[in-house]
N, CA and C atoms as a LAMMPS dump frame, in Angstrom:
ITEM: TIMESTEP
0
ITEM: NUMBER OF ATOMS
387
ITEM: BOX BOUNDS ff ff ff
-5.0000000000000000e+02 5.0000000000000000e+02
-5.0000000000000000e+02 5.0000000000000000e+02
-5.0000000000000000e+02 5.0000000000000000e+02
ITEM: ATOMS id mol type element x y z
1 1 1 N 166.445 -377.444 411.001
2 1 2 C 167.209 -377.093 409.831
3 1 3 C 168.157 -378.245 409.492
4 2 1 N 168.459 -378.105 408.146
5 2 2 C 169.251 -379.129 407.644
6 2 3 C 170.914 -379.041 408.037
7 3 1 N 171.292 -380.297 408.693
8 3 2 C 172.596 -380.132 408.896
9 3 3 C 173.433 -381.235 407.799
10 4 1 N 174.622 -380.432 407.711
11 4 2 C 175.77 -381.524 406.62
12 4 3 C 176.772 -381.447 407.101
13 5 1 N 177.311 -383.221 407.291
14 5 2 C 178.592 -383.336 408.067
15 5 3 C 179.872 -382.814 406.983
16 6 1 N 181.029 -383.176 407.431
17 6 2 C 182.14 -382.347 406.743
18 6 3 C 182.116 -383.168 405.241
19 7 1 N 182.452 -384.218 405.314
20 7 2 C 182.247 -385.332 404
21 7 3 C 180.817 -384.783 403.2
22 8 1 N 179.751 -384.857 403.457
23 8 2 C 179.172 -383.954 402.573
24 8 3 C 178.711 -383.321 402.363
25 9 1 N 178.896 -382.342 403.027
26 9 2 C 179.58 -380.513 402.473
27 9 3 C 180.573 -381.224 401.351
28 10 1 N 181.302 -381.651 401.319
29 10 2 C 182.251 -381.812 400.478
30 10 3 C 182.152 -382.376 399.11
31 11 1 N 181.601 -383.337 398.856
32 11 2 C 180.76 -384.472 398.116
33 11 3 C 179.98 -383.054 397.594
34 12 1 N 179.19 -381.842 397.975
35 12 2 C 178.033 -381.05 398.027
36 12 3 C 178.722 -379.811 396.734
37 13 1 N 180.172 -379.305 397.989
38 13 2 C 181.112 -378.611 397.413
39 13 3 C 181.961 -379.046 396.001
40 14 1 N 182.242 -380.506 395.892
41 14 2 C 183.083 -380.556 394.528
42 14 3 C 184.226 -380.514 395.441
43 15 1 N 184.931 -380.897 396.684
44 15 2 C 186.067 -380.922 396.84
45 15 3 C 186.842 -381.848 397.902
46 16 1 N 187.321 -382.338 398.554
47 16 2 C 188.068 -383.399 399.135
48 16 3 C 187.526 -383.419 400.515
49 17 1 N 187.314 -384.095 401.575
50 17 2 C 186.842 -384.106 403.026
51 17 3 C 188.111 -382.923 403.608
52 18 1 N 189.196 -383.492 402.926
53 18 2 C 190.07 -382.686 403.908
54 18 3 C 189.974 -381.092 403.638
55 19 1 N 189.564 -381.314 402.818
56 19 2 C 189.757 -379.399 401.619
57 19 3 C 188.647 -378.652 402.647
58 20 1 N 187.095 -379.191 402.659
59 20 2 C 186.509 -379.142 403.652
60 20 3 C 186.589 -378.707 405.043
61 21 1 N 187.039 -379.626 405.665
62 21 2 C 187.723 -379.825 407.072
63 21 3 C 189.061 -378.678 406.929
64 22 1 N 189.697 -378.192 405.94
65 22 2 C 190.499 -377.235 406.125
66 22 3 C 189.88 -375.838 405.953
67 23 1 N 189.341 -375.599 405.185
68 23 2 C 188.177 -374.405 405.022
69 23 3 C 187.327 -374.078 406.437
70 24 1 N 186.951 -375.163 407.136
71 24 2 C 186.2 -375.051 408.433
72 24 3 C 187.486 -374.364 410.086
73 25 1 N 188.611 -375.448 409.59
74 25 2 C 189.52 -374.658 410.597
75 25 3 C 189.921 -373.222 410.389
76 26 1 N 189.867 -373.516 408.972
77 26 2 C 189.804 -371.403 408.815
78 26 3 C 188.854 -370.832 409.424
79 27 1 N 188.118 -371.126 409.395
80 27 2 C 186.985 -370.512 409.683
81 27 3 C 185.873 -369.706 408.881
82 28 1 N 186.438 -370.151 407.585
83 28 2 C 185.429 -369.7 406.266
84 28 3 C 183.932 -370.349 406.378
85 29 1 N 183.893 -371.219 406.846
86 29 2 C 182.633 -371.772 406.803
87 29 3 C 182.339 -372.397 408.834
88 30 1 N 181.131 -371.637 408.921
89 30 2 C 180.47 -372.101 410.724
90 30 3 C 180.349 -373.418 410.252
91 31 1 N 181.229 -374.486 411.772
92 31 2 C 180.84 -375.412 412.367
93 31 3 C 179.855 -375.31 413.597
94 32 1 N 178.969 -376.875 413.805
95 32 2 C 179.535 -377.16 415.455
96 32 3 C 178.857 -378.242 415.412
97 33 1 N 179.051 -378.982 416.699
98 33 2 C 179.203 -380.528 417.098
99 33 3 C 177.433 -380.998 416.91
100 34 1 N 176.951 -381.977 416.447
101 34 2 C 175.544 -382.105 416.617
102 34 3 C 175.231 -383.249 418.126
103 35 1 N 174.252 -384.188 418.059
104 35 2 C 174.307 -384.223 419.133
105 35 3 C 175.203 -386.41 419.575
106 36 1 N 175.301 -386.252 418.334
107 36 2 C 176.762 -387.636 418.354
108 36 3 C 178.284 -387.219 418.464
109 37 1 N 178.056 -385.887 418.221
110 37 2 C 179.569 -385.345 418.264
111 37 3 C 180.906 -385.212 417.409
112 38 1 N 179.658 -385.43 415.73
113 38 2 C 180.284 -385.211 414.905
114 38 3 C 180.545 -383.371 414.603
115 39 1 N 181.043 -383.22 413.802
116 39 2 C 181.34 -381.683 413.434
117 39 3 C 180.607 -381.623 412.27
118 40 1 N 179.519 -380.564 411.701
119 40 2 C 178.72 -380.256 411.231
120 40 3 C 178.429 -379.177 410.727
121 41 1 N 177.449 -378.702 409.398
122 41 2 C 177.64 -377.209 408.994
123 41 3 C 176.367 -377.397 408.771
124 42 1 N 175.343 -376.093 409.066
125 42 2 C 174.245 -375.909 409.084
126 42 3 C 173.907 -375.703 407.272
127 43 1 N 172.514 -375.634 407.192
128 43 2 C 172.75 -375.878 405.755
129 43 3 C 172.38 -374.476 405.065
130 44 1 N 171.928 -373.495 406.055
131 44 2 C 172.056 -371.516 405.219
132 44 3 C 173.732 -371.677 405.291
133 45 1 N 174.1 -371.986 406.416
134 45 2 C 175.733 -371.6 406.137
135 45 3 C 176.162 -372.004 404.773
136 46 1 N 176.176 -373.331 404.837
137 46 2 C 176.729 -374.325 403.576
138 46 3 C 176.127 -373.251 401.901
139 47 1 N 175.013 -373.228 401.973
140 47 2 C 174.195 -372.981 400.839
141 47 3 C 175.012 -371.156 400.908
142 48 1 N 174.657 -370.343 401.625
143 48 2 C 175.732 -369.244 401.693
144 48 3 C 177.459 -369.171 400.824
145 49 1 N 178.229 -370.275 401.481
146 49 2 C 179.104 -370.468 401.413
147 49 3 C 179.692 -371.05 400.191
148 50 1 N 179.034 -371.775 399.566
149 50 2 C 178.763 -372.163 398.063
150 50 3 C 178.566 -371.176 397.198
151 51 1 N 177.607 -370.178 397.498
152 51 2 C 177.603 -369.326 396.384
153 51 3 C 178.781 -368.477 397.005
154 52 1 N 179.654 -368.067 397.374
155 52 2 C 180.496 -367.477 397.983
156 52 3 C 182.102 -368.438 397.293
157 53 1 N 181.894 -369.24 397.346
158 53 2 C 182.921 -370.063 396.657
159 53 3 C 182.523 -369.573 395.128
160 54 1 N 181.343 -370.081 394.679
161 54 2 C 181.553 -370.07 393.087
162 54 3 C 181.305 -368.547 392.733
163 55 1 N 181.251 -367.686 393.36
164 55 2 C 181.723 -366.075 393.046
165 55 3 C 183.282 -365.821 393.189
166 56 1 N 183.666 -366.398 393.659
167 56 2 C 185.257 -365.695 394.187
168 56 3 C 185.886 -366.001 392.418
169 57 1 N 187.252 -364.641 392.637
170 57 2 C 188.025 -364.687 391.456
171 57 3 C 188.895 -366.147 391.169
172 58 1 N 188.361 -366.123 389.887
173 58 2 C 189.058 -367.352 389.828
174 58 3 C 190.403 -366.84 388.167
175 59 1 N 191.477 -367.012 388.418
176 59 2 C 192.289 -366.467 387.426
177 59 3 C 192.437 -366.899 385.741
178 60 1 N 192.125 -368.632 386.311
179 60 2 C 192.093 -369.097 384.715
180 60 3 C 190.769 -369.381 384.344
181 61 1 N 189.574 -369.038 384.932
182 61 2 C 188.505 -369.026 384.69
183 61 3 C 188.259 -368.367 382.737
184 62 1 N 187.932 -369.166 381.823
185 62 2 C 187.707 -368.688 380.923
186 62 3 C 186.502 -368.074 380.477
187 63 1 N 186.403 -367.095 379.766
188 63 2 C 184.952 -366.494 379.513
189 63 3 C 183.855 -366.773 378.424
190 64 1 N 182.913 -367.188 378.996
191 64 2 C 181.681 -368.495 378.442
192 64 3 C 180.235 -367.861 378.934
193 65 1 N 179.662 -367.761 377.842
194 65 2 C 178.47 -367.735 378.62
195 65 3 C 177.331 -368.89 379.392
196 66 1 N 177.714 -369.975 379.345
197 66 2 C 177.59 -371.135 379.777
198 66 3 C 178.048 -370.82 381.012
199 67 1 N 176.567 -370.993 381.928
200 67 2 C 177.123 -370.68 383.296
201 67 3 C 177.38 -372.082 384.307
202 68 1 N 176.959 -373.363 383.741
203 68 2 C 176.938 -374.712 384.416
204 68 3 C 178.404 -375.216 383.972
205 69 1 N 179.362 -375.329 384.554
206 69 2 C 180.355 -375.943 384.516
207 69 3 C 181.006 -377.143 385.275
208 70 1 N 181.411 -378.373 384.638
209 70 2 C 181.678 -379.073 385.504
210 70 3 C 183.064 -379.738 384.81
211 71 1 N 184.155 -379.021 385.638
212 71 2 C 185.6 -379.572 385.625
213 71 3 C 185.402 -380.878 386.014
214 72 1 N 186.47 -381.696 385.149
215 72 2 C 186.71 -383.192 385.157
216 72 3 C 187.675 -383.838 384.535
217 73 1 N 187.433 -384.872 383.851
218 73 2 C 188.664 -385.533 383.399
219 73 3 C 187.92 -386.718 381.968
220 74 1 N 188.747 -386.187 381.2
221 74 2 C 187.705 -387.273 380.136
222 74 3 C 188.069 -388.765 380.218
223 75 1 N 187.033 -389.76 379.885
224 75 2 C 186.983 -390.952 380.251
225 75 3 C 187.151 -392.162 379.131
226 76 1 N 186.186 -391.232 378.154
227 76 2 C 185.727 -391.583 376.677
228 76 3 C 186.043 -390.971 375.936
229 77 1 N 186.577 -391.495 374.526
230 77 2 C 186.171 -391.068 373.275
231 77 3 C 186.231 -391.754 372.138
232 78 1 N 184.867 -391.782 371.093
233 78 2 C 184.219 -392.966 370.311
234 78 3 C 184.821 -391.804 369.385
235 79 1 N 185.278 -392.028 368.372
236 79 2 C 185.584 -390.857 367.299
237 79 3 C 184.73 -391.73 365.906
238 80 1 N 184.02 -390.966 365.029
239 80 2 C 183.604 -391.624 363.909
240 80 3 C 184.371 -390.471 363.131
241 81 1 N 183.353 -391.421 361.428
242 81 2 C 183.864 -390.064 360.455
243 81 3 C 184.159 -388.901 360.523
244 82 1 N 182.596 -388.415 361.524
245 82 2 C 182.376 -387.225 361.15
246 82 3 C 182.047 -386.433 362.679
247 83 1 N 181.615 -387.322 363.352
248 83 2 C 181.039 -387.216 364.842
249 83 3 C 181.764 -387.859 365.723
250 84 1 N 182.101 -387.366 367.162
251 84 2 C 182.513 -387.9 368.384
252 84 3 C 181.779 -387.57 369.31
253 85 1 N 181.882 -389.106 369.892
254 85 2 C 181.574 -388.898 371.633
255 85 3 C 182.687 -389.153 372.603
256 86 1 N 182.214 -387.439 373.725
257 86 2 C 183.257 -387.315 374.471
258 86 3 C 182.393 -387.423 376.128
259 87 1 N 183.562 -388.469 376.538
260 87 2 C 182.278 -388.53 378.12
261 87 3 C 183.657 -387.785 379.129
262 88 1 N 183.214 -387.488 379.911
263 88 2 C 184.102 -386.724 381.426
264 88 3 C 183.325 -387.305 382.245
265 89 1 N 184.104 -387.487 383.472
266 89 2 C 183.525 -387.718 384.516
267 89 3 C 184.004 -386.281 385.414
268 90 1 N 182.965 -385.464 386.007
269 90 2 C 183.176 -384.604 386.922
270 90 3 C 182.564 -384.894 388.258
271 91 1 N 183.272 -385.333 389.216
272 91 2 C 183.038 -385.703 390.508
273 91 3 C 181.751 -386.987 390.235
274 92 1 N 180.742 -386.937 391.045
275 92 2 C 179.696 -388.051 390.763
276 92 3 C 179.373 -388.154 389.389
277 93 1 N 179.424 -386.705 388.759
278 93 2 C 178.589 -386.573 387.633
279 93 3 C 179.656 -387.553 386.367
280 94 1 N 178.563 -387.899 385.745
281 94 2 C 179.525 -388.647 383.762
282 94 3 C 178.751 -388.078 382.751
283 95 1 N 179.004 -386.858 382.156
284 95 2 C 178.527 -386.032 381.162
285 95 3 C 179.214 -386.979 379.893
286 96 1 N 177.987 -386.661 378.988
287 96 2 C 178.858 -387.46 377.658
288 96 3 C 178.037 -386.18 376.103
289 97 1 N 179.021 -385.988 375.523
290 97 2 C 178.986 -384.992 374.557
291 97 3 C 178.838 -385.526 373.167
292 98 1 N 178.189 -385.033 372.237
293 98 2 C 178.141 -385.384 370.835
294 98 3 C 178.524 -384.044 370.377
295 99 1 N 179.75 -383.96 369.801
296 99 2 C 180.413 -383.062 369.103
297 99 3 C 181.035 -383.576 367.669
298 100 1 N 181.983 -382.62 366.588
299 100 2 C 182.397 -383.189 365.374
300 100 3 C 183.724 -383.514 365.719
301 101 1 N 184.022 -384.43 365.332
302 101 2 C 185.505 -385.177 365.519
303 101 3 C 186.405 -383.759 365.028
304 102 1 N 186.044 -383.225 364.392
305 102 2 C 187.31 -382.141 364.226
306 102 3 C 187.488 -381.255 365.268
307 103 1 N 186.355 -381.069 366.13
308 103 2 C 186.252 -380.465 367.122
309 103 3 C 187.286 -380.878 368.463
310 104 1 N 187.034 -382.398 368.594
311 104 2 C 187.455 -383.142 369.469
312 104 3 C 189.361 -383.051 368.916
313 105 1 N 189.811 -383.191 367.436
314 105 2 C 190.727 -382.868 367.776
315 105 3 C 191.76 -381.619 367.153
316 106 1 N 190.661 -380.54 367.799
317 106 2 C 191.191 -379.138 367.731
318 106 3 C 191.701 -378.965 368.795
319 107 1 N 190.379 -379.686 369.434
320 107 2 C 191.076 -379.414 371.146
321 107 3 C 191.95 -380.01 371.913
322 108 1 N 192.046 -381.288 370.723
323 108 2 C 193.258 -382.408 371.458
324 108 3 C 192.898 -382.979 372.329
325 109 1 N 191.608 -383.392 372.242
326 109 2 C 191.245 -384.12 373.439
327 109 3 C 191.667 -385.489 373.709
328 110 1 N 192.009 -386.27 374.732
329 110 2 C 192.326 -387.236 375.07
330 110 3 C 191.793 -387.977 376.173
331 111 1 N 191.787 -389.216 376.185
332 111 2 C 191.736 -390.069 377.873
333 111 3 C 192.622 -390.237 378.662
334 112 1 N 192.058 -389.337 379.753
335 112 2 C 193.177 -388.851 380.599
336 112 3 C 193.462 -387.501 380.542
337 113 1 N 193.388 -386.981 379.959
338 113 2 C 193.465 -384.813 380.393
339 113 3 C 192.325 -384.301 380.927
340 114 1 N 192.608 -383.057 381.673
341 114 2 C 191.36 -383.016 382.402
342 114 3 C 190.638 -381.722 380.916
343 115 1 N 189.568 -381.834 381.457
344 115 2 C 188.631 -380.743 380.521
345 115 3 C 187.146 -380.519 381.184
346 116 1 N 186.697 -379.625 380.657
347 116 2 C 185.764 -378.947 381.298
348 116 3 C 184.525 -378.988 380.546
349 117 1 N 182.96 -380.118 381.159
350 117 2 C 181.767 -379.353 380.427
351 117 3 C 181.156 -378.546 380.95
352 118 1 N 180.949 -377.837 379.725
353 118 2 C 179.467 -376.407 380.216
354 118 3 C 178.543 -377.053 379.621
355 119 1 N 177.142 -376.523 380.131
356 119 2 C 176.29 -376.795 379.724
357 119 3 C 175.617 -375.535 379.809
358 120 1 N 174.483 -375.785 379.2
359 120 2 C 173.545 -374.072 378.643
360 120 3 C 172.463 -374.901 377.532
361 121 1 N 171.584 -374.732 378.656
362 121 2 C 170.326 -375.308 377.848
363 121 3 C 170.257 -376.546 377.557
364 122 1 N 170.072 -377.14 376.35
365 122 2 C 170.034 -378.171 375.706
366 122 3 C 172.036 -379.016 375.453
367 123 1 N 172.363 -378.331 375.456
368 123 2 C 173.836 -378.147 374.514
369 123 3 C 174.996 -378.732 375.789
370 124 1 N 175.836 -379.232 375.602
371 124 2 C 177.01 -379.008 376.374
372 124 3 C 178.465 -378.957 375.437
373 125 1 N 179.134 -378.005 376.003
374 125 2 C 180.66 -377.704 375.33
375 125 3 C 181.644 -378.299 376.186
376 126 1 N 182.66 -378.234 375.422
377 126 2 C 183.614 -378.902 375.68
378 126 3 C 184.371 -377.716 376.161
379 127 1 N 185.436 -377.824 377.31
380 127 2 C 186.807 -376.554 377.371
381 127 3 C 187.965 -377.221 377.686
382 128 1 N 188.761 -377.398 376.83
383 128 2 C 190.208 -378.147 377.147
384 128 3 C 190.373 -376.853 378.4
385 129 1 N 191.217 -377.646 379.752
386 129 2 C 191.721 -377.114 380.755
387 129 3 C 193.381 -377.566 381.134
């Protein structure tokens, strides 16, 4: 079976080595040592534990039917007449959006605030966060 060290579980998860490594001393997620003696998470655990993360209540979670979301931070924005492009970078990922400039600033978007794409299908939206 597939094993993942704490770094990526983390990289895997969307969240910091240490965030990781603190979740494991809880004991939310099974470790144990492989055979170099690193600390390790089996990968039903991990894959378990993931969907277990992205179920839990989340409070400012807004309601979308766009179920692919990827919090980030915008990087880009090309504004024309009539059309903008908006890029985010969310963790590895660099999503880049073609939306209407009025759109871009309804939402006030900027370089440098964080914001959120969904995606759904073909399409990705924008969510000021």
């Amino acid at each position: 079976m597939q094993s993942y060290t704490i770094g990526q579980a983390a990289r895997l998860l969307g969240v910091s080595p240490d965030t990781a490594r603190r979740w494991a001393d809880a004991g939310r997620v099974a470790t144990h040592r492989d055979e170099s003696g690193r600390r390790v998470i089996d990968g039903k655990s991990l894959a378990a534990f993931s969907v277990e993360i992205a179920q839990s209540d989340d409070d400012d979670a807004s309601y979308t039917s766009a179920r692919n979301a990827f919090p980030g931070i915008v990087t880009g924005i090309k504004l024309g007449d009539i059309a903008a492009q908006v890029t985010i970078q969310a963790g590895p990922h660099r999503l880049v959006s073609l939306l209407t400039r009025e759109a871009v600033e309804e939402l006030g978007l900027e370089v440098g605030m964080q914001a959120t794409a969904r995606v759904k299908s073909t399409s990705v939206h924008i969510d000021r966060t």
